[in-house]
PAPA-132544 format. One line per 5 residues: number of its first residue (from 1); their letters; for each residue z, x, y of C-alpha. Coordinates in nm, 2 decimals, always signed. Each point is the difference from the previous one (the first is absolute). Example, Ala and Ser with C-alpha at 12.3 -4.5 7.8 and 13.67 -1.06 7.14 Angstrom:
REM residues 2
1) as) +0.78:+1.23:-0.45  -0.07:+0.14:+0.34;
This chain:
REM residues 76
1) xxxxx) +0.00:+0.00:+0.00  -0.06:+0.15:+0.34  +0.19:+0.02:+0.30  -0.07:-0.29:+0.28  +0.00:+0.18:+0.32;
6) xxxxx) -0.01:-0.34:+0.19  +0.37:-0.11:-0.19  +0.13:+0.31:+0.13  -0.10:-0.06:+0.36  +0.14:-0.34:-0.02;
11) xxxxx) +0.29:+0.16:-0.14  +0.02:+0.21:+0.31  -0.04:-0.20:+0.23  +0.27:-0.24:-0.10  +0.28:+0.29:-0.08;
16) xxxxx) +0.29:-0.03:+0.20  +0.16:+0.29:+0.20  +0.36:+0.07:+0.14  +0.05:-0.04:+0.33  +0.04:+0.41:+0.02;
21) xxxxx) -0.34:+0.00:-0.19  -0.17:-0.23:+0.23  +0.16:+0.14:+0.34  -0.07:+0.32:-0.15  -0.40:-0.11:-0.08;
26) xxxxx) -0.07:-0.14:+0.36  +0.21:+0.32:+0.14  +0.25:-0.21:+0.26  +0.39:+0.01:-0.07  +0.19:-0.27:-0.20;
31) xxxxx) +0.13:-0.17:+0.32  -0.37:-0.07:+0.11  -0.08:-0.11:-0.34  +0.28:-0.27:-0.01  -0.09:-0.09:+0.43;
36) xxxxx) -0.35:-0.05:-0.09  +0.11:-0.16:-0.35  +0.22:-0.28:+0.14  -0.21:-0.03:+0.32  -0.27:-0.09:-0.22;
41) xxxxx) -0.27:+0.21:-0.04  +0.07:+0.13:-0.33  +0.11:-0.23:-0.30  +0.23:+0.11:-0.26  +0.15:-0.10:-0.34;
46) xxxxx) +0.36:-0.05:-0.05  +0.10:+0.12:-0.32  +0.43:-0.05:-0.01  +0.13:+0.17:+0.33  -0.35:+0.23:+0.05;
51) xxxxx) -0.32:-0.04:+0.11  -0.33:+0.09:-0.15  -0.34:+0.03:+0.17  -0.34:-0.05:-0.16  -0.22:+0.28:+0.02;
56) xxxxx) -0.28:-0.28:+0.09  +0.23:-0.09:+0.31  +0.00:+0.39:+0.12  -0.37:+0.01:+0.01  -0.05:-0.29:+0.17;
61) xxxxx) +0.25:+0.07:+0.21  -0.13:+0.36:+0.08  -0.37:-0.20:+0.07  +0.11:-0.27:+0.25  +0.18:+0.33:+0.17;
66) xxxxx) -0.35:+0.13:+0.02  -0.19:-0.32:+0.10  +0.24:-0.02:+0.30  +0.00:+0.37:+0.11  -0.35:-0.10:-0.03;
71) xxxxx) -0.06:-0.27:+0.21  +0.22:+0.16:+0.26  -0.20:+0.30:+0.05  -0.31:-0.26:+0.02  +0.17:-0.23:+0.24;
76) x) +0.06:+0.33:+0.30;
């Protein structure tokens, strides 16, 4: 049987990270991580007492951060 690259990308994409792991991954501190987390911006999982974000949520996260850096360097 041979490997399915496209179940381990789906397998990626749906992993869930530490909130060290994900402040870490979009290099900002903990404290922005849980401002822009409970502001909003960024979803996360509660699992018990801790929170887990979606590696899917990062990258979409990381693009919407582009499309508006974007779209202000348009608009001067």
């Amino acid at each position: 049987m041979e490997f399915d690259r496209t179940q381990e990308n789906d397998w990626k994409s749906r992993r869930l990270v530490t909130s060290v792991e994900a402040a870490e991954y979009l290099d900002i501190s903990e404290r922005h991580l849980w401002t822009i987390t409970h502001r909003g911006d960024l979803p996360a999982i509660k699992l018990g007492r801790s929170k887990r974000y979606s590696q899917a949520d990062l990258d979409a996260y990381i693009d919407r951060r582009r499309q508006d850096g974007r779209s202000g360097s348009e608009a001067a």
